[in-house]
C-alpha positions in Angstrom: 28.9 -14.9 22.9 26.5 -15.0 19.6 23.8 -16.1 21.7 24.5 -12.6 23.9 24.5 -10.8 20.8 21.4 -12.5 19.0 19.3 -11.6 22.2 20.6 -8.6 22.1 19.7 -7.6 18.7 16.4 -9.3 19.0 15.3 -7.0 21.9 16.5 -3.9 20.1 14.4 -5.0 17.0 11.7 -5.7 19.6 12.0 -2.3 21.2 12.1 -0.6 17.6 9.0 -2.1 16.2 7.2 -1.4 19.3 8.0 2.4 18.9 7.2 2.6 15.6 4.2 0.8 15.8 3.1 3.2 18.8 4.1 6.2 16.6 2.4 4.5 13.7 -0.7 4.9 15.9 0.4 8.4 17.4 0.2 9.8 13.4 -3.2 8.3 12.9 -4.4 10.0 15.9 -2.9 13.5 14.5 -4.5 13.2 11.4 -7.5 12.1 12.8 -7.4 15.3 15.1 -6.9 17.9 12.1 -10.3 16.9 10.8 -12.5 17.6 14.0 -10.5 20.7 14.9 -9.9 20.2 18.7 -9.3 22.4 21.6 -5.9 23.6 21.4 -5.1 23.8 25.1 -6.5 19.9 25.8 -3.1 18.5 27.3 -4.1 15.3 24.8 -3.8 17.1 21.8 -0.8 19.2 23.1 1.1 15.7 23.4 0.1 14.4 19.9 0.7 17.8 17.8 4.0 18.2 20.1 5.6 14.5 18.9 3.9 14.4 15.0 4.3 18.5 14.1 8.3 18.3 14.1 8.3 15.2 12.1 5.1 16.6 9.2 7.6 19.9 9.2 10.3 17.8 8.2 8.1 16.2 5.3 6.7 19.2 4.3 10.1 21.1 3.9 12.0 17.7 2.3 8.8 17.3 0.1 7.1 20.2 -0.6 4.2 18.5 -3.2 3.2 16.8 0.0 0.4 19.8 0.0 -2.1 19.4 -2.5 -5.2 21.6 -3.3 -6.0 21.5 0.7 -4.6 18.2 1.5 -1.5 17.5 3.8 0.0 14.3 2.7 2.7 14.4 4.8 1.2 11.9 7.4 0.6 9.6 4.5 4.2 10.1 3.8 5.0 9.2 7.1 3.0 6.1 7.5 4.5 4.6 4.6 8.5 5.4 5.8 7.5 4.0 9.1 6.3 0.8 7.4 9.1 0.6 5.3 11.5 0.7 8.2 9.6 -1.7 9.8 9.2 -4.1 7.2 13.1 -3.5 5.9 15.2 -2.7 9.0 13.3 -4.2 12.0 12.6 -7.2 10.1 16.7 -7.8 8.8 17.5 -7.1 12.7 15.2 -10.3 13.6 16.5 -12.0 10.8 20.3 -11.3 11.0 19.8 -11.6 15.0 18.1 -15.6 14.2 21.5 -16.4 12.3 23.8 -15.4 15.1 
């Protein structure tokens, strides 16, 4: 029965740091974006701005220094919580998933 639930965590930490690394990438993209100033209706850049905007709005209202003198730093802010939760959570879910 450990062994079901070692696998079991393993592929849920697997799963996790595979979103968060593909979100990781997603936030890059964003930021990325706001410099060029795309077309608005490109579906491309409706898909990025519709899964990173909710998330910077969150940021922005929870930190609201995270705009300086022009700057948004809130997909800064973001890149370092989605490191930290990989490098904390995902990591202790491989770990504690090793010792079942």
């Amino acid at each position: 029965m450990e062994l079901i639930a070692g696998n079991f965590l393993m592929g849920i930490a697997g799963i996790l740091d595979a979103i968060l690394s593909l979100y990781f990438w997603i936030i890059i993209a964003s930021a990325v974006l706001s410099w060029v100033n795309p077309d608005p209706y490109n579906p491309i850049v409706r898909i990025i701005r519709g899964l990173t905007e909710p998330a910077f709005y969150r940021v922005r209202k929870w930190l609201p220094f995270t705009y300086i003198s022009g700057l948004d730093l809130s997909p800064v802010v973001l890149l370092l919580g989605i490191q930290f939760i990989k490098m904390f959570v995902v990591r202790s879910l491989y770990q504690f998933a090793g010792a079942m």
